[in-house]
TORGU-275359 format. One record per residue: residue in three letters; x negated, y negated, z of N, C-alpha, C in turn; residue number from 1. Coordinates in steps of 0.02 Angstrom, whole numbers. Each point is the difference from the previous one (the first is absolute). Example, Ala and Ser with C-alpha at 12.3 -4.5 7.8 and 13.67 -1.06 7.14 Angstrom:
r / n.c1 / n.c2 / n.c3 / ca.c1 / ca.c2 / ca.c3 / c.c1 / c.c2 / c.c3 / k
ALA / -660 / 284 / 390 / 45 / -59 / 0 / -45 / -60 / 0 / 1
SER / 18 / -53 / -36 / -42 / -59 / 3 / 39 / -55 / 37 / 2
//
This chain:
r / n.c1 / n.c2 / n.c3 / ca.c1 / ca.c2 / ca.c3 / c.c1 / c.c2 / c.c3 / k
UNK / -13063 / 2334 / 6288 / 32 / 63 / -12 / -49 / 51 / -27 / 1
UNK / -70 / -46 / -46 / -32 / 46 / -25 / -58 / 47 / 70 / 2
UNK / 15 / -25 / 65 / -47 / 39 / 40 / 54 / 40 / 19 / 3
UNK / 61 / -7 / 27 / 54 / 45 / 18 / -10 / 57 / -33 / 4
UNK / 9 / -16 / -88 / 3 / 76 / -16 / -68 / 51 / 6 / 5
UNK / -48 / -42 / -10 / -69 / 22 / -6 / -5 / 35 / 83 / 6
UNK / -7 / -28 / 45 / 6 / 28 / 67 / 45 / 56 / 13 / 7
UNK / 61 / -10 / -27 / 40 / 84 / -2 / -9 / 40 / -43 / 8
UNK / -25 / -20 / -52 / -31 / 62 / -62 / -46 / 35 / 44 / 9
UNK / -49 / -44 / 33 / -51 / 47 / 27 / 26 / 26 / 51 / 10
UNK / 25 / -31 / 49 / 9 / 37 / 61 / 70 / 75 / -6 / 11
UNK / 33 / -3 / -63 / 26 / 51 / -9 / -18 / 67 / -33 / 12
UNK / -93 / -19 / -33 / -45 / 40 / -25 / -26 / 10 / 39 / 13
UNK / -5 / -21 / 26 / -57 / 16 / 92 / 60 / 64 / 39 / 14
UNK / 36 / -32 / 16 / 52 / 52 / 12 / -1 / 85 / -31 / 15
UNK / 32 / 3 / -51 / -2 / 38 / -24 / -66 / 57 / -26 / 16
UNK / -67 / -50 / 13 / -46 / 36 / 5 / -33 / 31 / 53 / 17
UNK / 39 / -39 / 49 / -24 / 34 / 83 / 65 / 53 / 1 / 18
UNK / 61 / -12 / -13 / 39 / 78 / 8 / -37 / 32 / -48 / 19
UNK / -15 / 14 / -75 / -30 / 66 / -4 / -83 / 26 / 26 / 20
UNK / -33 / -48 / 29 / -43 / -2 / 40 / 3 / 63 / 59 / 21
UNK / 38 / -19 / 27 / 33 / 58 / 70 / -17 / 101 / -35 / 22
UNK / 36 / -26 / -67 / -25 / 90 / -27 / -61 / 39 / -3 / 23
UNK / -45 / -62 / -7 / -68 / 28 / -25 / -52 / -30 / 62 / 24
UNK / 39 / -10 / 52 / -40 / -9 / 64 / -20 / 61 / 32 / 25
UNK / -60 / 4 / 10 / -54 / 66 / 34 / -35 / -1 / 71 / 26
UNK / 17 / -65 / 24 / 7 / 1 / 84 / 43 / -27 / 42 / 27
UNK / 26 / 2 / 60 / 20 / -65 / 51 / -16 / -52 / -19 / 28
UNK / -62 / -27 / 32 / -12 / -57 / -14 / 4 / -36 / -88 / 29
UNK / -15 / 46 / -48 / 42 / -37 / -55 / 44 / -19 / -7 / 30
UNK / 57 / 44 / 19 / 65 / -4 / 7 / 11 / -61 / 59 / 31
UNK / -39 / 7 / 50 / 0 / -59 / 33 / 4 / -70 / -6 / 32
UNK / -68 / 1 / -62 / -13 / -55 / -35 / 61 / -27 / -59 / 33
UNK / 32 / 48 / -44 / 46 / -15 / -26 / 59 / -6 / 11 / 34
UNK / 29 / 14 / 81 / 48 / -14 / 22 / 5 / -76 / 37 / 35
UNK / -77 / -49 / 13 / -9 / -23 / 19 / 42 / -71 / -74 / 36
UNK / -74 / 15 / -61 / 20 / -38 / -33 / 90 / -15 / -45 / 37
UNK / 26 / 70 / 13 / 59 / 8 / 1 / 39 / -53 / 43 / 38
UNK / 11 / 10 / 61 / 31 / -65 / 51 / -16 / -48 / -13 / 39
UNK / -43 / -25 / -19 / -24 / -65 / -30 / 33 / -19 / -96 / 40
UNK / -20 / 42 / -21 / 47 / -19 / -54 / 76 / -8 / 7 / 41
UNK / 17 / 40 / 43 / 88 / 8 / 14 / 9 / -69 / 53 / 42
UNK / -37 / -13 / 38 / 20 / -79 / 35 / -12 / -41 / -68 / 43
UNK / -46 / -29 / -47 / -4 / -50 / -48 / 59 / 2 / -40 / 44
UNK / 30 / 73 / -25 / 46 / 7 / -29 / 62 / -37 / 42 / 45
UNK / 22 / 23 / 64 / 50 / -6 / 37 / -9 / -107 / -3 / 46
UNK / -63 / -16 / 29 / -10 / -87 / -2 / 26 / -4 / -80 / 47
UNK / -13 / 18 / -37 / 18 / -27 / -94 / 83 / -10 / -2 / 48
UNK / 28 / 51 / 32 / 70 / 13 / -6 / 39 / -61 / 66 / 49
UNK / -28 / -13 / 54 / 31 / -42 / 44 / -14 / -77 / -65 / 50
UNK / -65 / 0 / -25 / 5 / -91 / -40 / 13 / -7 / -63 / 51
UNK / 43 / 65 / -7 / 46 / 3 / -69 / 68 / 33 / 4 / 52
UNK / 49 / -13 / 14 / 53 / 22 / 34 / 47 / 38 / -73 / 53
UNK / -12 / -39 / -57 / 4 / 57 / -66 / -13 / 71 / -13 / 54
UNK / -80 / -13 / 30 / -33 / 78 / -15 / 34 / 48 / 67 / 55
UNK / 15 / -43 / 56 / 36 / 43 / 68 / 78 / 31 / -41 / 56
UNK / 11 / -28 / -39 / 68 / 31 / 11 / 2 / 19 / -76 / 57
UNK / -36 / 35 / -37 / -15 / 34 / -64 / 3 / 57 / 37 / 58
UNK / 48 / 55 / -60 / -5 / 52 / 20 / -66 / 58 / 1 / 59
UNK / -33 / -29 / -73 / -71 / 41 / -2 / -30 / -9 / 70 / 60
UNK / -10 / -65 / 23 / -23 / -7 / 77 / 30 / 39 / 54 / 61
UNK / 63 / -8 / -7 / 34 / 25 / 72 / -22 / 90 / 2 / 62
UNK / -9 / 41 / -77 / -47 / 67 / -2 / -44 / 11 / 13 / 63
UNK / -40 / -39 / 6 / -77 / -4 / 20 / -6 / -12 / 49 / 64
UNK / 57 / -63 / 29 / -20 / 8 / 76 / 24 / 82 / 36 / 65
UNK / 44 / 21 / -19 / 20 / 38 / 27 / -49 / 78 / 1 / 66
UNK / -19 / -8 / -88 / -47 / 63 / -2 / -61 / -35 / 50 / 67
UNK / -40 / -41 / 8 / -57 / -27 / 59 / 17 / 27 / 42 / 68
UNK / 58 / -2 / 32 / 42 / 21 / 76 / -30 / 91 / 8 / 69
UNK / 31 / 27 / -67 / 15 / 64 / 19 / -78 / 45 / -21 / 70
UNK / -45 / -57 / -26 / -67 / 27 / -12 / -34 / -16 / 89 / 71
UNK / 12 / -70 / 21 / -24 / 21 / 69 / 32 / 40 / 56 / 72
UNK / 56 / 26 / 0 / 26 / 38 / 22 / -38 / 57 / 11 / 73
UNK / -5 / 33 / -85 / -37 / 59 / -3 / -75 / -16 / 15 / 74
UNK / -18 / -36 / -4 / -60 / -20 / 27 / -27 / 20 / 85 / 75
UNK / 67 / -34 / 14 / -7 / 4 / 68 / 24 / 70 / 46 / 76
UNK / 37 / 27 / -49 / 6 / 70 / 24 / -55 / 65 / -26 / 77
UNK / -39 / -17 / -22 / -43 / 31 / -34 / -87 / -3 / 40 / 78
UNK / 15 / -65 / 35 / -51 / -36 / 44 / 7 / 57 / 60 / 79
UNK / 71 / 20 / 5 / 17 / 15 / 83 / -24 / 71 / -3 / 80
UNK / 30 / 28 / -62 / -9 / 83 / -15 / -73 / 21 / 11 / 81
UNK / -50 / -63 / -39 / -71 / 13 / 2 / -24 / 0 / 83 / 82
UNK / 5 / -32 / 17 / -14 / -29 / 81 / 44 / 58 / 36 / 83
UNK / 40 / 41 / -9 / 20 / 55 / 40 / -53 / 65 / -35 / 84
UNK / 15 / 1 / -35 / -60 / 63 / -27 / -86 / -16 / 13 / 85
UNK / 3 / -68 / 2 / -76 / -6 / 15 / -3 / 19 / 72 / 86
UNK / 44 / -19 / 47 / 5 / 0 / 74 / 12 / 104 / 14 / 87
UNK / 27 / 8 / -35 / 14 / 90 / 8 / -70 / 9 / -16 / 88
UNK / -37 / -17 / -39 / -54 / 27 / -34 / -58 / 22 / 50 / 89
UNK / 5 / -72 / 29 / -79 / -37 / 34 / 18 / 67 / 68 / 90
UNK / 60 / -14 / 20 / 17 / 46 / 65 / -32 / 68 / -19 / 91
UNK / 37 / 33 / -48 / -34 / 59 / 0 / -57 / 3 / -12 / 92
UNK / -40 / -44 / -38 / -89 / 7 / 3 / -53 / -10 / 47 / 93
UNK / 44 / -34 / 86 / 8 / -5 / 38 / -6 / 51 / 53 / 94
UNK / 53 / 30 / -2 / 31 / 33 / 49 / -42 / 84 / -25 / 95
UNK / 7 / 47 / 48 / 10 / 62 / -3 / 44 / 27 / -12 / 96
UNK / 0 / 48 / -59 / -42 / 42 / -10 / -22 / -27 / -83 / 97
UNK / 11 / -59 / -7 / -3 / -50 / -71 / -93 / -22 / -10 / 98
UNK / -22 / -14 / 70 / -54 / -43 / 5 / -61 / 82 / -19 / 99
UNK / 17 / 48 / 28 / -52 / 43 / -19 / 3 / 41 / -84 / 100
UNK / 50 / -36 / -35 / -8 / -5 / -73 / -17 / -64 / -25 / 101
UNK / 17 / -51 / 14 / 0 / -60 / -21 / -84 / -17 / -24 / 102
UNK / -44 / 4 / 67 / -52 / -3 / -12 / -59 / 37 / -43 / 103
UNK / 17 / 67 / -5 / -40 / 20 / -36 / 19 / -5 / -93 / 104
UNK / 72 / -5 / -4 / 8 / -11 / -54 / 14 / -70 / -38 / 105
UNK / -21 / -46 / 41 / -17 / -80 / -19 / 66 / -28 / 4 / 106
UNK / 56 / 15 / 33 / 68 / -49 / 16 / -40 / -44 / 54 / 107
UNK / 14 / -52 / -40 / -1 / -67 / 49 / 65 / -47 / -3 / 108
UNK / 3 / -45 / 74 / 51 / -52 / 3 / 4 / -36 / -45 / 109
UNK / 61 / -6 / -21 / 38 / -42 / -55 / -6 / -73 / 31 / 110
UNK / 3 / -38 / -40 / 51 / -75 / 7 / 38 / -15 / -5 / 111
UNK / 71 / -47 / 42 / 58 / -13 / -22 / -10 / -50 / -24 / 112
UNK / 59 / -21 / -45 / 20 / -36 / -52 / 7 / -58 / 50 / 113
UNK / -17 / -51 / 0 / 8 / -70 / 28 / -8 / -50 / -20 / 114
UNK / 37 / -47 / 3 / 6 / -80 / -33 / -56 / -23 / 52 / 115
UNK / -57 / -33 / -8 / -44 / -34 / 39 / 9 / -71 / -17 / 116
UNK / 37 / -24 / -37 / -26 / -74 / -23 / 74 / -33 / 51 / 117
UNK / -7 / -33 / 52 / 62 / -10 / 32 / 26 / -81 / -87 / 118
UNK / -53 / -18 / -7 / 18 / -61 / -50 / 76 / 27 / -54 / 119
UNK / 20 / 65 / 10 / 42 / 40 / -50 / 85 / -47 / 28 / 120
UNK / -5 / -3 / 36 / 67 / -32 / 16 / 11 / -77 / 22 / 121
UNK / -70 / -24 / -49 / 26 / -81 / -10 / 25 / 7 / -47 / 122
UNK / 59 / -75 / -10 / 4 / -22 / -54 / -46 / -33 / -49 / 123
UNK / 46 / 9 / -60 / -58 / -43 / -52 / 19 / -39 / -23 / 124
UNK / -55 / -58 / -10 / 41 / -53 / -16 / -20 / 7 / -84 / 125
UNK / 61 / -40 / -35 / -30 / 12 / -79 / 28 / -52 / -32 / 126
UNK / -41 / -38 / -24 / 12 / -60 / -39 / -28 / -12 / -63 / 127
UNK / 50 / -14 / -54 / 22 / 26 / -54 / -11 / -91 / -34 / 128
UNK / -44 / -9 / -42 / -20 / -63 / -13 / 15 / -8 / -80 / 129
//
């Protein structure tokens, strides 16, 4: 029991330090990176709660799962907003009559926001000793 709790102490400090993480992120790919280790904490969390059927049906739990939900939600709508403004962007720096400002005044193509690690949508396995 004493790794159970020790494993969710941390992984619910891990948590909570990757959501306020997201505020003080200053690129894509950070945000990339912390959305990454994010899914990964939220699957260990989700494995903790399937091999403890107590902590599944605690209400503090059933909030958290739910706030997780509505943080990747916004996550993921926030992913889309970027990736449409980056895509408006690049076009007009692109296109005419955009490209004969673009260049002289240093607009260059953006990057979209992209999950590269396909490993994001395994499961995890987590065993609790």
């Amino acid at each position: 029991m004493k790794a159970y709790a020790k494993h969710e102490k941390e992984t619910f400090e891990r948590i909570a330090f990757l959501r306020t993480s997201f505020e003080t992120a200053s690129s894509p790919k950070e945000i990339e990176a912390i959305d990454q280790e994010m899914n990964l904490a939220v699957k260990r969390l989700f494995a903790i709660a399937e091999n403890y059927p107590d902590l599944k049906a605690s209400q503090n739990f059933l909030m958290l799962q739910e706030s997780l939900a509505g943080t990747e939600n916004r996550i993921a709508y926030s992913r889309n907003n970027y990736n449409h403004a980056v895509m408006s962007y690049n076009t007009a720096v692109q296109t005419f009559p955009g490209l004969l400002i673009a260049g002289p005044f240093g607009f260059r193509i953006k990057e979209f926001f992209e999950v590269e690690n396909s490993d994001m949508r395994e499961v995890v396995d987590v065993k609790l000793d």
